[in-house]
C-alpha positions as CSV (number, residue, x, y, z in Angstrom):
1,X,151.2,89.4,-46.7
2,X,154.4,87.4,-48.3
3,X,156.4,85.5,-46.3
4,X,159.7,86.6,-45.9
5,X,162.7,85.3,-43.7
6,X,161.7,88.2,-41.3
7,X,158.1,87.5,-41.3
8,X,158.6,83.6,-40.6
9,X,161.5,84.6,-38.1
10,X,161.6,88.1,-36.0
11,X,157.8,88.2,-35.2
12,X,157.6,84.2,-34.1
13,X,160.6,84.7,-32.0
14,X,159.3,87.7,-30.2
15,X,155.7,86.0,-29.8
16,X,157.2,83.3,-27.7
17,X,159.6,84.6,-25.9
18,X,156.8,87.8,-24.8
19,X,154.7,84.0,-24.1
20,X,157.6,82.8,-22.0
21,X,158.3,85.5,-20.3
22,X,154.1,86.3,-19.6
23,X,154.6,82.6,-18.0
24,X,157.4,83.3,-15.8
25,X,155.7,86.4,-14.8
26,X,152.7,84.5,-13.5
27,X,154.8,81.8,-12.2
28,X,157.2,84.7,-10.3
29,X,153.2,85.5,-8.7
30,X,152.8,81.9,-7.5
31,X,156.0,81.3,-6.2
32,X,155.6,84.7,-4.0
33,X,152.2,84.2,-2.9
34,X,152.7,80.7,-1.9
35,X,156.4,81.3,-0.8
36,X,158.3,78.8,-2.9
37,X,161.6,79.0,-3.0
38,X,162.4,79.8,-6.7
39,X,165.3,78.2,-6.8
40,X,163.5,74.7,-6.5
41,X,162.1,75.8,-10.0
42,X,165.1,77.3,-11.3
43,X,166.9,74.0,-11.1
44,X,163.9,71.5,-12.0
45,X,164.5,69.1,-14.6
46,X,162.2,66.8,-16.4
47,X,165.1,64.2,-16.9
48,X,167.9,64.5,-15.3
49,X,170.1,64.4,-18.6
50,X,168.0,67.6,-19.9
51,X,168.8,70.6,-19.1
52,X,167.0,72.9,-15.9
53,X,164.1,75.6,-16.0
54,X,167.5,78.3,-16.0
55,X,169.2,76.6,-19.1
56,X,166.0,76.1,-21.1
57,X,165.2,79.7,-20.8
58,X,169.1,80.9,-21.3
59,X,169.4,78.6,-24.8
60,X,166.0,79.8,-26.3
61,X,167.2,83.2,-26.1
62,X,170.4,82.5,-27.0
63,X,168.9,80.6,-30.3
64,X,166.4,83.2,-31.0
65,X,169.4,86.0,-30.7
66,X,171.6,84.2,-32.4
67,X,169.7,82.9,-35.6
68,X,168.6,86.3,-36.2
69,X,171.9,88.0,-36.1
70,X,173.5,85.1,-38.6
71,X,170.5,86.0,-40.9
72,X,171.4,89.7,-40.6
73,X,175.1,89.9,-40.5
74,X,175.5,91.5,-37.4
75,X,177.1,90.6,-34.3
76,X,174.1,89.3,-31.6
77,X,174.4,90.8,-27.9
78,X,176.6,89.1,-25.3
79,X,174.9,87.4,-22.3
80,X,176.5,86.2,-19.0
81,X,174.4,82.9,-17.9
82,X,174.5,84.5,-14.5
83,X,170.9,84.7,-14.0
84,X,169.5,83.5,-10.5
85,X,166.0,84.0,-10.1
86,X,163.0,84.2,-12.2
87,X,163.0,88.1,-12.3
88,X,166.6,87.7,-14.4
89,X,165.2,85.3,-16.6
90,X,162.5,87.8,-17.2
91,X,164.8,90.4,-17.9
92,X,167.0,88.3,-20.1
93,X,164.1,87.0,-22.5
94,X,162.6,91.3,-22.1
95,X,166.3,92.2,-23.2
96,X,166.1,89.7,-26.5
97,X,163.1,91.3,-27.4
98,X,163.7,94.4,-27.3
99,X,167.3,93.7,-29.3
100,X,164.6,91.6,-31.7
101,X,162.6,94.7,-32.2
102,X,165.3,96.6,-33.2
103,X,165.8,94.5,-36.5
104,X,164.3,95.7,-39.8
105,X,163.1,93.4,-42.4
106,X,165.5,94.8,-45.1
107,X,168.5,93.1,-42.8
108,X,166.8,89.9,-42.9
109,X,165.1,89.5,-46.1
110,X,166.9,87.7,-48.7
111,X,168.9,85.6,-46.5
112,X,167.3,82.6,-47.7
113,X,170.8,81.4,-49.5
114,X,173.4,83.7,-47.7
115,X,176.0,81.2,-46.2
116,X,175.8,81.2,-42.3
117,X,178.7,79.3,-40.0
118,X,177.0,77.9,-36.6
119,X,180.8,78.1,-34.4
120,X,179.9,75.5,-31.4
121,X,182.6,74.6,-29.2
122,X,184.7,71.8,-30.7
123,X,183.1,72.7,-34.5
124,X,181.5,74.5,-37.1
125,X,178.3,74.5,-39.1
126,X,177.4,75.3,-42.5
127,X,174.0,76.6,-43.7
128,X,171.8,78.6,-45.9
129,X,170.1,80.8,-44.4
130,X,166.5,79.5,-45.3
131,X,168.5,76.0,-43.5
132,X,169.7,77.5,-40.2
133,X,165.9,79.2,-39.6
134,X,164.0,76.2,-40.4
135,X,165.8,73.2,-40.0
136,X,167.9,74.2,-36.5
137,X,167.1,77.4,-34.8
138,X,163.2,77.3,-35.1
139,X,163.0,73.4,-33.9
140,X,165.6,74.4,-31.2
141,X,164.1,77.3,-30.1
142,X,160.1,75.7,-30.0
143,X,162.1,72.8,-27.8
144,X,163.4,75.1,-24.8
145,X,160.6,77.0,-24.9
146,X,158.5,74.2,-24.7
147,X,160.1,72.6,-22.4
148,X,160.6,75.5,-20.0
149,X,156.8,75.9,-20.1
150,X,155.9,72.3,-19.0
151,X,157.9,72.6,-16.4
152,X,156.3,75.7,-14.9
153,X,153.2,73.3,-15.6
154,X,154.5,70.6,-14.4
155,X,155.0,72.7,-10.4
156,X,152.1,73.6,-10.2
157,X,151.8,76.6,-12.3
158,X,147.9,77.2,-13.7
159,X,149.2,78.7,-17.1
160,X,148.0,76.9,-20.9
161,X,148.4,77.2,-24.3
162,X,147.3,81.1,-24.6
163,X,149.6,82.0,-22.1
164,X,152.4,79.8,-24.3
165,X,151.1,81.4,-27.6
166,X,152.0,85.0,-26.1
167,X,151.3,87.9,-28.0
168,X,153.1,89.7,-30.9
């Protein structure tokens, strides 16, 4: 097989986030059996200058979405940060899949040098494609992924690294 931009991008984003969300669906089994309230989890922090369980899930989306529309040219789907349980993060990271899915290699390959513009609140970043995949939205997205999982490991959660890995 060649590697492609979609090959080194679509399928790695949907294998993590299926991971993610596989983890939050055993941690939503915990949390019920045991009667924890989820909201103890949903606002856990490893420092208190990082960002909580509910962020890190909202921003890998968010990078996963939004990398892959830049590399296509279309416009990514809109999401409120409204969610307030694990059964809406669930959904959220379900709903980027299924968006994911829906792109086809020919919108993503040969976006290696296509120009992309990152708008952020107070500025804008330029990038070639090959750029924005490799050297911000992958290394982002791996973070709050990461980073949402050792948390759910971190309460108490029996998940590891096959549960992290996910499944295409």
């Amino acid at each position: 097989m060649a590697v492609t931009m979609y090959s080194i991008s679509v399928p790695v984003f949907v294998r993590h986030l299926n991971g993610l969300a596989g983890c939050m669906k055993k941690t939503q089994a915990v949390y019920a059996e045991k009667k924890y309230d989820e909201s103890t989890l949903l606002g856990y922090r490893v420092y208190p200058d990082m960002f909580n369980f509910t962020r890190q899930v909202q921003v890998a989306t968010d990078h996963a979405r939004n990398c892959t529309a830049l590399l296509a040219g279309v416009e990514p789907p809109k999401y409120e940060d409204n969610e307030k349980s694990l059964a809406d993060l669930i959904a959220r990271v379900e709903k980027t899949v299924a968006w994911l899915k829906t792109m086809k290699p020919e919108q993503i390959d040969g976006s290696e040098g296509k120009s992309v513009t990152v708008k952020m609140r107070d500025r804008e970043m330029n990038f070639k494609g090959i750029e924005l995949l490799l050297n911000r939205s992958m290394p982002n997205f791996y973070f709050h992924v990461t980073t949402a999982y050792d948390i759910m490991r971190h309460n108490g959660v029996e998940i590891g690294k096959r549960d992290f890995m996910g499944a295409s």
